[in-house]
C-alpha positions as CSV (number, residue, x, y, z in Angstrom):
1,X,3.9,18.0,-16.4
2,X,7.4,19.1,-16.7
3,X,8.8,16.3,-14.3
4,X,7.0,13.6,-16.1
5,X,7.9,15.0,-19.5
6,X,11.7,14.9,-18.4
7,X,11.0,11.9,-17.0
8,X,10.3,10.5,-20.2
9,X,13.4,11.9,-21.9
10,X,15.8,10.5,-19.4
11,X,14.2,7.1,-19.3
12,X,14.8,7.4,-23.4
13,X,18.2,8.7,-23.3
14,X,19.1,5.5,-20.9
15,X,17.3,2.9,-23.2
16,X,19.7,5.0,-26.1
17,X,22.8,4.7,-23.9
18,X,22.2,0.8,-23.1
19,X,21.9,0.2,-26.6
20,X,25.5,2.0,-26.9
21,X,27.1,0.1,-24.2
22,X,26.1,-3.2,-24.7
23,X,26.9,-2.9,-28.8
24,X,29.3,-5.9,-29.8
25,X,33.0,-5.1,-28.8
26,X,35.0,-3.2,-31.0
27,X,37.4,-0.3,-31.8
28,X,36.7,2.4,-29.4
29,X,34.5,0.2,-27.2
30,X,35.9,0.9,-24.0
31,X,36.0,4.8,-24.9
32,X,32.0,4.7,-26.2
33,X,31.6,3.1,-22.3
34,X,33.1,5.2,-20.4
35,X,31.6,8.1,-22.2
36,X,28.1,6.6,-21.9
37,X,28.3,6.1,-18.6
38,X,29.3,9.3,-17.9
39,X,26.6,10.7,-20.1
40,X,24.2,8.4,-18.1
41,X,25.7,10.2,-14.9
42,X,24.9,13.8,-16.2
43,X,21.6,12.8,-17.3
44,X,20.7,11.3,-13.9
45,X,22.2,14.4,-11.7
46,X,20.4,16.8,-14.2
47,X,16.7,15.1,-13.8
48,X,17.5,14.9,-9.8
49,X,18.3,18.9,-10.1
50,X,15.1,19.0,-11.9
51,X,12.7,17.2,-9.5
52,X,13.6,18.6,-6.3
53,X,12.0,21.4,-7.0
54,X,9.2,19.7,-7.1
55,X,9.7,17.3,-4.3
56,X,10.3,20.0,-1.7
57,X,7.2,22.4,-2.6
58,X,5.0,22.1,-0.1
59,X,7.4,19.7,2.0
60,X,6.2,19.6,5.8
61,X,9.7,20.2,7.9
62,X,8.6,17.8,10.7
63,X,9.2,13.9,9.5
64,X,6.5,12.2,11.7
65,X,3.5,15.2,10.8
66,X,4.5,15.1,7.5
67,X,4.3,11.5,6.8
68,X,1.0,11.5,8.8
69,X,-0.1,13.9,6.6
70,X,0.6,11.7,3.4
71,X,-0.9,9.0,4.5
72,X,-3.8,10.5,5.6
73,X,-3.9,12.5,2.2
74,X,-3.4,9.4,-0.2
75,X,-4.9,6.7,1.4
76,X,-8.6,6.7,0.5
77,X,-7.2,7.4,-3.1
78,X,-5.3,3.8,-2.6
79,X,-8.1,2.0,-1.5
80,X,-9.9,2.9,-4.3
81,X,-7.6,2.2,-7.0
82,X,-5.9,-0.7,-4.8
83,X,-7.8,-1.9,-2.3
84,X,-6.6,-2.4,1.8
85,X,-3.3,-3.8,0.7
86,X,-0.8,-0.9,0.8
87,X,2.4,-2.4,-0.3
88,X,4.4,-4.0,-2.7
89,X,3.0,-7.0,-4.6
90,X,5.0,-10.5,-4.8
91,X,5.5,-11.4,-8.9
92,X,7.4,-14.7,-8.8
93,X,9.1,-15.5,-11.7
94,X,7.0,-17.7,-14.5
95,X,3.7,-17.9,-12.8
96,X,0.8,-17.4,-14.5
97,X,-0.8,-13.7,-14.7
98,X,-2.7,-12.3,-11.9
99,X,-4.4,-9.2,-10.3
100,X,-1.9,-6.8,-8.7
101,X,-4.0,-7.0,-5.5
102,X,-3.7,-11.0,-5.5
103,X,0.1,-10.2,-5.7
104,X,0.0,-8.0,-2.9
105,X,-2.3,-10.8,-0.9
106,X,1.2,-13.2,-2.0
107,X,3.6,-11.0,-0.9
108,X,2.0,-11.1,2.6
109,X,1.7,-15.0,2.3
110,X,5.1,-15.9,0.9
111,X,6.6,-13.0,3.9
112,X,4.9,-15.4,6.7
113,X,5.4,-18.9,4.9
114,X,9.2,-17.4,4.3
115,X,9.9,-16.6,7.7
116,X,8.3,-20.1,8.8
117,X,5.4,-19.0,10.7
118,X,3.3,-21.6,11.9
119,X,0.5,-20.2,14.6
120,X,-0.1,-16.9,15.6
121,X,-1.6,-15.9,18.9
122,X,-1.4,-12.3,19.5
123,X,0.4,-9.9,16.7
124,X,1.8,-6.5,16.5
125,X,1.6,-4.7,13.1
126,X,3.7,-1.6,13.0
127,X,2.7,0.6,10.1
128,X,-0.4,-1.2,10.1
129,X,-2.0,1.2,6.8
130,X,-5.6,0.2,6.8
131,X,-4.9,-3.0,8.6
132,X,-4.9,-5.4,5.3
133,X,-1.9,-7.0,6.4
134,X,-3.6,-8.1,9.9
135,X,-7.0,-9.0,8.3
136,X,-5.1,-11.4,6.3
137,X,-2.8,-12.9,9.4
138,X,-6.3,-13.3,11.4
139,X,-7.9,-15.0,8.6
140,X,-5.2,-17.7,8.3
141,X,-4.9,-18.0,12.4
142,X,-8.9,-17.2,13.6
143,X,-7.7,-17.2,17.2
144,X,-5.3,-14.9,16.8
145,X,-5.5,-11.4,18.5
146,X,-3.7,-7.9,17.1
147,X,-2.7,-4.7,17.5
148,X,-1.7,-1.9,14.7
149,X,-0.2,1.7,15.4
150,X,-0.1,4.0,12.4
151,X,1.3,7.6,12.0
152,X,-2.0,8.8,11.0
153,X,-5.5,9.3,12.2
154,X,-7.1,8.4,9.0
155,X,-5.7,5.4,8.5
156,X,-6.3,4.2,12.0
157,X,-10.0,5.4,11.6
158,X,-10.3,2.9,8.7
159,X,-8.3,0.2,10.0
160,X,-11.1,0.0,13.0
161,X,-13.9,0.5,10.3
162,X,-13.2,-2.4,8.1
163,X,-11.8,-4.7,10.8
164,X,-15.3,-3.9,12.5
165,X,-17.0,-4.3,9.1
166,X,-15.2,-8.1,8.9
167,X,-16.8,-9.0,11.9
168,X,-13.1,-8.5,13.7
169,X,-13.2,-5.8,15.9
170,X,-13.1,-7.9,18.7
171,X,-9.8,-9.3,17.7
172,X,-7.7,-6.5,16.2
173,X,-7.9,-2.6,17.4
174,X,-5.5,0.1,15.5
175,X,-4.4,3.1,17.1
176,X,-2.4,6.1,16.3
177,X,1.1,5.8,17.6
178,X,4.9,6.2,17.3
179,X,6.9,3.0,15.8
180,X,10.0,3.9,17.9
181,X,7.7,4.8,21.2
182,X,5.4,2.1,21.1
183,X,2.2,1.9,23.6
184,X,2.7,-2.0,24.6
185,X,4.3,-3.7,27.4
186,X,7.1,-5.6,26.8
187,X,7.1,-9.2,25.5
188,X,3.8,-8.8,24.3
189,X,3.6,-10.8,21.2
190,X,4.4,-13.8,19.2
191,X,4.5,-12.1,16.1
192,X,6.2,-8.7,15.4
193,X,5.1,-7.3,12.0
194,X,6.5,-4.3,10.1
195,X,5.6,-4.0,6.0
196,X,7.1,-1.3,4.2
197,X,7.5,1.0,7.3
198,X,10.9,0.2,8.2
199,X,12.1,3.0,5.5
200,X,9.9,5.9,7.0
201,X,12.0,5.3,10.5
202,X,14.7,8.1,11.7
203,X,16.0,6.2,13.7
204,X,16.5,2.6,13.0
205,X,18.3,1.4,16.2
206,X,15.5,2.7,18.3
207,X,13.3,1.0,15.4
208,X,14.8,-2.5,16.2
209,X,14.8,-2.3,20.1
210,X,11.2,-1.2,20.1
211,X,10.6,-4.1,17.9
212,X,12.4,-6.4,19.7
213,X,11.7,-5.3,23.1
214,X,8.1,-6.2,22.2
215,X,8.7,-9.4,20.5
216,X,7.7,-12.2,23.2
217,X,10.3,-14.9,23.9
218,X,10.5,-17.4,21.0
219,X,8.5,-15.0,19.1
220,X,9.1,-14.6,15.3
221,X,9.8,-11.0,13.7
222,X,9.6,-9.8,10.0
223,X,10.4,-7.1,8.7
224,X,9.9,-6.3,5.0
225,X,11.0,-3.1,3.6
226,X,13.2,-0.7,1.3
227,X,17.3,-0.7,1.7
228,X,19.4,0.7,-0.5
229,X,22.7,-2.1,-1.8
230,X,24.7,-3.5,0.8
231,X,28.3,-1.4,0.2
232,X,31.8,-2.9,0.6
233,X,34.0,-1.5,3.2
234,X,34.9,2.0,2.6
235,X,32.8,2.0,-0.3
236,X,29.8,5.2,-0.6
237,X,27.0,5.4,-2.7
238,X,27.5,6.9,-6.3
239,X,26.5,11.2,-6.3
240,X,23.7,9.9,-8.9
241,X,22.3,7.3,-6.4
242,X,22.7,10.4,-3.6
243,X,20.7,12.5,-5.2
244,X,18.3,10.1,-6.9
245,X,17.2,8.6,-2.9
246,X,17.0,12.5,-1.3
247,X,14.3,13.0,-4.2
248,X,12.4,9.7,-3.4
249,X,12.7,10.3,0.2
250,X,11.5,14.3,0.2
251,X,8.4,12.8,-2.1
252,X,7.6,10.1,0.5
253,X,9.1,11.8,3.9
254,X,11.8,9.0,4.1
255,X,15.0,9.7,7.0
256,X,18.5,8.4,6.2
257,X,18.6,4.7,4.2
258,X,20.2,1.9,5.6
259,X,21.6,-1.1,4.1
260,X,19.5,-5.0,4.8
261,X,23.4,-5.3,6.2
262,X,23.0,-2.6,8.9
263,X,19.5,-4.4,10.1
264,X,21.6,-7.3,10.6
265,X,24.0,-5.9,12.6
266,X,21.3,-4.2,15.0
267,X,19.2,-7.3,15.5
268,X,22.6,-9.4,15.9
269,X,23.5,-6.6,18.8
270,X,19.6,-7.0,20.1
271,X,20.2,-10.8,20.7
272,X,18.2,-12.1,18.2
273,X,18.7,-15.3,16.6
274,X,18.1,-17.2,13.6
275,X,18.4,-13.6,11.7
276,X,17.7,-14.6,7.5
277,X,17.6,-12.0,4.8
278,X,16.4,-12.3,1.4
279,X,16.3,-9.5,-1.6
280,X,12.8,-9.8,-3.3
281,X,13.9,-7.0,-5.9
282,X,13.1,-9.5,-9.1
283,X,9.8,-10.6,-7.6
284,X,8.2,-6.7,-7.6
285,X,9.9,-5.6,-10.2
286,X,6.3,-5.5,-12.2
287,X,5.0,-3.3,-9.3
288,X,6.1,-0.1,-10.4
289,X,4.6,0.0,-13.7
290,X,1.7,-1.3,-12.6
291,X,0.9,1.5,-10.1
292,X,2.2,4.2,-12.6
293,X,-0.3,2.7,-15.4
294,X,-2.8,3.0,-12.7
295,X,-1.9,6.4,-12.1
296,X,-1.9,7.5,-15.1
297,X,-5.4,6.5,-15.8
298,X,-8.2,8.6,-16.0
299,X,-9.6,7.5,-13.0
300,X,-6.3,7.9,-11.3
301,X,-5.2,11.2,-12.9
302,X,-8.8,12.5,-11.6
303,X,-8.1,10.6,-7.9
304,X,-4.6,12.0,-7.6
305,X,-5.7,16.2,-8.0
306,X,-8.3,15.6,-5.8
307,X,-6.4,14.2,-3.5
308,X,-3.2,16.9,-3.3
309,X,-0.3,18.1,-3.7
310,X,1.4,15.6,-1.4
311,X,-0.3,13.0,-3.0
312,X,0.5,14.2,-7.0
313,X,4.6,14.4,-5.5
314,X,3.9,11.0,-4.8
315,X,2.8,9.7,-7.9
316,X,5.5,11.9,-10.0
317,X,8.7,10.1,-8.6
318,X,7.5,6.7,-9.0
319,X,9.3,6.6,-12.3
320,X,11.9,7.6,-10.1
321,X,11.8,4.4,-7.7
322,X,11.5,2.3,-10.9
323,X,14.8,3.8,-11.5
324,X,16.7,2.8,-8.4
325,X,15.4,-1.1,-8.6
326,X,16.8,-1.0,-12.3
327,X,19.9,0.4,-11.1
328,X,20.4,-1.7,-7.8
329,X,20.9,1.1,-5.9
330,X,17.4,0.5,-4.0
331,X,16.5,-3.4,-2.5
332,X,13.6,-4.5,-2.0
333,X,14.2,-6.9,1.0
334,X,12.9,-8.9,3.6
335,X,14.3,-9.7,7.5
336,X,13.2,-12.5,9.9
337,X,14.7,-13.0,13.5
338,X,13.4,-15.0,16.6
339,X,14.0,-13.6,20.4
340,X,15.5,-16.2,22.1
341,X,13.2,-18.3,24.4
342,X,15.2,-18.1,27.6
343,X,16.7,-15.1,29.4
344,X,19.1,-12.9,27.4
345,X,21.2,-9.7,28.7
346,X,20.2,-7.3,25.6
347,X,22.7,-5.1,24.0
348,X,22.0,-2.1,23.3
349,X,22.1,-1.2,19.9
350,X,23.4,2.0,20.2
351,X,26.6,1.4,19.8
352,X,25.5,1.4,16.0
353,X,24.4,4.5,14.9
354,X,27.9,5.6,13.8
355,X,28.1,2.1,11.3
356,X,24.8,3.2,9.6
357,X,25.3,5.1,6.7
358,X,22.9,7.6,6.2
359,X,21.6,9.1,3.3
């Protein structure tokens, strides 16, 4: 309660501070800025001050039990409220109003449409959540065969269940496995899927390579996930956008960021080809709100405290992700690459670590 009340100061004291900055030029204009913006600074630090002590209570120190252990604690809730989707939705700009779960069914269209993805034989979904995702690509291409790997035993549980319960278990099978260790042989499939799971890596070379190493020749990849802005050379991220990303990531057990830049580089130093970017930040900029309306319902309040602690952290620093899109520290963006058909000497992307920048 204290968290979301400050929350709700702070997101007043910026609309107030806006107002200030943007007010017609004048006398004292460039004074009233600067001294907004530093006010804006202050206000920022002091709400980050204020949530980590709520983000780190109860924080599991190991990354990969700990994000297990969200997913398996929140994930029925999100089915509930959300359905088998767990991601962002795709909002594009003038259409006509929809259900946020029809957005989310878009996002996964326009990601494979996007990427120019034409058949599908045997897919990979890494972070597979309840297997929504691969449902979805196995509807479009029936023939089509998949594997997902998920942190947690929950969620792999219920992949199988509903997969089974779509009259797909012969097609799709989800296990519990590690992104950056990953139980398949090499060039196994045509497409390599990752939504939303890129942020929860630790270490995104090894990320790539697994990725690519498992991509079949002339297969396509996509990945589709959270960055924080591209920085110019020698340029670091503001103290306010430090501390405002620690507190997301000890909510959600997110490593270091990287930059949509820093994916380039690795899959340019993997030997992929054709590598495109996009920044879909406009297009689920209604997410946010929607999930903390949903939250904040009665049937979500209720659904969040039975759920947990882990779960409640969760839901309490959403304002706080709204916060980053608004101030362009966080991206919302999405990655395609093709392995090249013929024989290639990969390079190893280790070479890289020391140009990510973590945070």
């Amino acid at each position: 309660q204290r968290l979301h009340t400050a929350i709700m100061q702070v997101k007043g004291k910026f609309s107030s501070t806006g107002r200030l900055v943007h007010h017609a030029p004048g006398p004292g204009f460039c004074l009233r800025a600067q001294t907004a913006r530093r006010g804006q600074t202050q206000v920022q630090v002091s709400l980050m001050d204020l949530a980590k002590s709520v983000t780190t209570l109860g924080m599991v120190p190991d990354l990969k039990k700990g994000i297990a252990n969200f997913y398996d604690e929140s994930s029925e809730l999100w089915e509930g409220m959300w359905g088998a989707h767990m991601h962002h939705g795709y909002y594009k700009k003038g259409e006509a109003a929809k259900s946020n779960e029809q957005a989310q069914i878009d996002m996964i269209n326009h990601s494979l449409d996007w990427a120019g993805v034409v058949d599908v034989t045997n897919m990979v979904d890494v972070g597979c959540g309840i297997g929504g995702s691969t449902r979805h690509v196995l509807g479009r291409w029936p023939r089509a065969r998949a594997q997902g790997i998920t942190l947690s035993p929950k969620q792999a549980a219920r992949a199988n269940e509903l997969t089974r319960l779509a009259g797909l278990g012969d097609q799709a099978q989800f296990q519990v496995a590690d992104a950056l260790a990953q139980p398949f042989s090499d060039d196994s499939f045509d497409l390599v899927w990752s939504m939303e799971s890129g942020e929860h890596m630790p270490n995104k070379p090894k990320f790539v390579n697994e990725l690519v190493r498992v991509c079949a020749p002339g297969g396509k990849m996509i990945i589709v996930t959270w960055c924080h802005r591209v920085l110019g050379p020698g340029e670091s991220l503001r103290p306010e956008e430090v501390a405002l990303l620690e507190r997301i990531s000890e909510a959600y057990y997110l490593p270091a960021w990287c930059s949509v830049a820093d994916y380039t580089k690795l899959l340019e130093a993997e030997g992929m080809v054709n590598i495109r970017n996009d920044d879909w930040s406009e297009e689920v900029t209604p997410f946010w709100g929607a999930v903390i309306k949903t939250a904040l319902s009665g049937k979500g309040l209720t659904g969040l405290f039975t759920a947990g602690w882990t779960t409640i952290k969760g839901a309490l620093v959403m304002p706080l992700m709204a916060q980053g899109f608004s101030m362009g520290t966080i991206s919302f963006v999405a990655i395609t690459a093709e392995k090249p058909s013929r024989s290639a000497t990969a390079v190893s992307g280790k070479g890289l670590v020391s140009e990510l920048t973590p945070v």
